[in-house]
N, C-alpha and C positions, 0 to 999 in steps of 0.2 A: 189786284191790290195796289193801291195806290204807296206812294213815295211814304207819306209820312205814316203809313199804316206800317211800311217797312220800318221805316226807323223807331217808331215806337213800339215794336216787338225785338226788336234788336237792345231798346233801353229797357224794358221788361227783364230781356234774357241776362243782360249783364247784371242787373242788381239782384236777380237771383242767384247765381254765380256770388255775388259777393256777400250776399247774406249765408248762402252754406258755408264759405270761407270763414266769414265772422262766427259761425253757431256751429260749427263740426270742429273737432278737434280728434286729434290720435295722440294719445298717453304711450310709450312705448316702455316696456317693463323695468326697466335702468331707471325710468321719472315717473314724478310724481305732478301732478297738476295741482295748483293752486288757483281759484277762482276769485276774482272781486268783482264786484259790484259798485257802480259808481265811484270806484277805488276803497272801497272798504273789502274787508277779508269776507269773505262769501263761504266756501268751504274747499277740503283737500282732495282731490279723486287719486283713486287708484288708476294703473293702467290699462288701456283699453278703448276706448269709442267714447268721447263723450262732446252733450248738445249743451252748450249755453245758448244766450240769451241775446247775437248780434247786438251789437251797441250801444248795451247796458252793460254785460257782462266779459269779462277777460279773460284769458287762461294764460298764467307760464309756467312755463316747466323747468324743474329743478333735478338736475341730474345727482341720482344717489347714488351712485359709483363712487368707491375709493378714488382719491385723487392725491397726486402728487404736487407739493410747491415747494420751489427752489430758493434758497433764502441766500441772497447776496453776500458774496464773501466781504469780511470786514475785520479790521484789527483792532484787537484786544490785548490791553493791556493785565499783565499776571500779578499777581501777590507778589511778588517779586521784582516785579517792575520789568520784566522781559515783555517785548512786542510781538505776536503770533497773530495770523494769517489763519483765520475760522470758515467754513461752510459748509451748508448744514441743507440739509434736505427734510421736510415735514409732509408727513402721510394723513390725509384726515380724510372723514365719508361725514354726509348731510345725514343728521336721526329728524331732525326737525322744520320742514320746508317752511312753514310758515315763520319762523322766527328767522330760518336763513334771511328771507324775501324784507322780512321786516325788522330787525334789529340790527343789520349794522349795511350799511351801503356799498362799503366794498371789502367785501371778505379777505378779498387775496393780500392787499396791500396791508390792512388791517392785519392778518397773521403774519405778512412776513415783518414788520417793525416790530410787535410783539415778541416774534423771534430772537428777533438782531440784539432787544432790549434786552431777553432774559437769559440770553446767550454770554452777553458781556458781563453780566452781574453774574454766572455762574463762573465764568474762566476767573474772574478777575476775583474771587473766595479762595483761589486757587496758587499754588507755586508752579512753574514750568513743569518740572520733572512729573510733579501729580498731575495736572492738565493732561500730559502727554500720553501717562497709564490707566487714566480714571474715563476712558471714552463712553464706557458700558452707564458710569453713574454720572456723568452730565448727560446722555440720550434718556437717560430714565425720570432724573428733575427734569430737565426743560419736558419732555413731554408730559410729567404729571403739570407742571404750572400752566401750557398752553392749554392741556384738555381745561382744566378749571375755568381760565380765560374766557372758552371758546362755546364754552358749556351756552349759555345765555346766547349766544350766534346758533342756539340750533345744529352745532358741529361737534363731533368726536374727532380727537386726534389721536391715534391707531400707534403710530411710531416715528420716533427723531432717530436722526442719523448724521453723525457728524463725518462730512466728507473727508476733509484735511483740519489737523493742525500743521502748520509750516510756521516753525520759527524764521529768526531771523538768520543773515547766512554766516553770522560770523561765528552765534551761537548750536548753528546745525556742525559746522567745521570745527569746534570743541568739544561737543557731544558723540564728535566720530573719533576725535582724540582718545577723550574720555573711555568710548566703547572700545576702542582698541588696546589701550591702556588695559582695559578691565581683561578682555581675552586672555592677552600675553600673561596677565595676573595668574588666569586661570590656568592656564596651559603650563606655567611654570609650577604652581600648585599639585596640578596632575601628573607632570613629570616628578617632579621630585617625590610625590608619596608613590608613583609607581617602584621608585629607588628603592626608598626605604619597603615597601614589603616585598620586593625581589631579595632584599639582605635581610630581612626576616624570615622569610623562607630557605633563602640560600645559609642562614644561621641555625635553623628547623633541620634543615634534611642531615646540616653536618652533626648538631648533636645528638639527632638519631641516629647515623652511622656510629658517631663514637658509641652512643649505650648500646646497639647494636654489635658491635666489634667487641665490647666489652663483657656484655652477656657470653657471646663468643667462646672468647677465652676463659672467662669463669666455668663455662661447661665443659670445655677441652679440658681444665685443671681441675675439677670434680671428677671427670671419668678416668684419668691417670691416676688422681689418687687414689679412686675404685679400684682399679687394674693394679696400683703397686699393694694396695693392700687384699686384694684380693691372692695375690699371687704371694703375699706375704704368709697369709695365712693355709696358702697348699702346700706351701714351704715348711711352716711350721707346723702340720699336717699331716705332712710326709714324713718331719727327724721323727715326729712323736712315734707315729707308725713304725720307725724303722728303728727307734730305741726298747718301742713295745716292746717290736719283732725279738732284738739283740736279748732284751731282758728277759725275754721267753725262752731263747736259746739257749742264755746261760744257765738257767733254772730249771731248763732239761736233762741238760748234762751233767749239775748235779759237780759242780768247781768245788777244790779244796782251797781251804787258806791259804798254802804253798802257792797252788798255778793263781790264785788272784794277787797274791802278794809280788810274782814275779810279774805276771802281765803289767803291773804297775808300776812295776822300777822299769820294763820296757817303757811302757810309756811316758814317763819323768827323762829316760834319755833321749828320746823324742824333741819333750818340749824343751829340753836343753842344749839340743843340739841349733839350736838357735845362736843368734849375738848377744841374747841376753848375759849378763854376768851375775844376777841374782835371780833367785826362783823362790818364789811364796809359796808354801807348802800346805793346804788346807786343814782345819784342824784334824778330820778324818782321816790323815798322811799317818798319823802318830800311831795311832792304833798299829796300822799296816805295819809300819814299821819296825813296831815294837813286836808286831807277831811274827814277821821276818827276824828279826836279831834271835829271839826266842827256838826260830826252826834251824837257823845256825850254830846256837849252843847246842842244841838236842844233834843235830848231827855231828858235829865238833865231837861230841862227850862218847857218842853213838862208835864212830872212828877209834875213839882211843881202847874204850872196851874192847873191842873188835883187834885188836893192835896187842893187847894184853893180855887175852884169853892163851894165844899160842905158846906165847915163853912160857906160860904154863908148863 
């Protein structure tokens, strides 16, 4: 084989070599292949093996993975006219490769000014103190405005995330005042209503003891007066019984006017053998007494017969 039969199979082999380079391609499952022709839009493949058309036809590939972009910190000015220190991180996946490829040139730089912009027109709707609490509902606008934005780019934006707000240091150094301030508020709040319901309880438990204490002695002076009246009425339970007894006795024995009339001047010197100097005599005295005087004549008169019969 001659020199130039070599090198002309050697120029064969290369430009077959770079024709399957040009016309083989591998779509890897994350992309998508987008095809032109002559630079016009040709069509989309799926992933997998595919043959164009060497030097008429293109392929690129457009990665459908979520992806993440970083949106340069920058400050914004508040409702309030305070300066804060913003950055924001944006999560977006490609739904549409051929609009990716062809609608806007450069994606990234493209969302992140988009950001920056719609990021300062939200803070800045804003007062400090709200900016500072309200993180959940600026990630939630700025992501619905980018998605809308980016819709027409062929892209979904999935999630915003505001890394930092950082005020200024003069106003972080007020705001720790202020938080400290607020604590101490709290903590002295907390002590003193601790007070007060330790002396509401300690107020509770004492006039429970008193009505306690008090029930107490009402029931100790309820069962004495049981007991004194109880005992009052064996008392008077017993004279009755033992006057019964005496009135049966004497109703036995069958007493004359005489022995009752004396047993009662005994007992009148009885009740005068006291310091009294006057004696009330009950009207029921009179009778007795009068049937007393009456048994004195009869025996008086009795005596003198008895006295007179003999000189007879």
């Amino acid at each position: 084989m001659s020199p130039f039969e070599t090198f002309l199979i050697i120029v064969v082999a290369i430009f077959v070599l770079i024709v399957i380079d040009k016309s083989v391609y591998i779509v890897r499952q994350f992309e998508r292949g987008v095809i032109t022709q002559f630079g016009a839009y040709k069509r989309t493949v799926d992933p997998g093996l595919t043959f164009i058309l060497p030097f008429i036809q293109s392929l690129t590939r457009v990665d459908m993975r979520e992806t993440v972009l970083d949106v340069l910190p920058q400050e914004v000015i508040t409702k309030d006219n305070a300066v804060v220190r913003v950055d924001a991180v944006v999560y977006y996946e490609v739904t549409d490769p051929f609009r990716r490829l062809f609608n806007v040139s450069n994606f990234q730089m493209a969302a992140v000014k988009l950001a920056q912009t719609n990021l300062r027109n939200l803070i800045g709707d804003l007062e400090l103190d709200e900016a500072l609490t309200s993180r959940e509902r600026i990630n939630a606008q700025l992501r619905t405005v980018l998605d809308d934005a980016t819709d027409r780019w062929g892209v979904r934006v999935t999630r915003v995330e505001l890394q930092a707000i950082e005020p200024p240091r003069d106003i972080t150094e007020a705001m720790s005042r202020q938080m400290k301030a607020e604590r101490d508020k709290r903590a002295a709040i907390l002590e003193a209503e601790g007070t007060r319901q330790s002396q509401i309880l300690q107020a509770e438990g004492q006039r429970q003891a008193a009505i306690l204490e008090a029930e107490g002695k009402a029931e100790a002076i309820r069962k004495v007066a049981e007991a004194e009246r109880f005992r009052e009425v064996t008392v008077a339970e017993g004279e009755a019984q033992a006057i019964q007894t005496v009135f049966s006795a004497i109703h036995a024995g069958r007493p004359t006017h005489d022995l009752l009339a004396v047993k009662y001047l005994e007992t009148l010197g009885r009740i005068a053998n006291g310091k009294a100097t006057k004696i009330f005599l009950p009207i029921e005295a009179t009778g007795v007494l009068s049937g007393i005087a009456a048994a004195g004549i009869a025996f008086e008169e009795g005596r003198k017969t008895g006295q007179q019969q003999p000189e007879e």
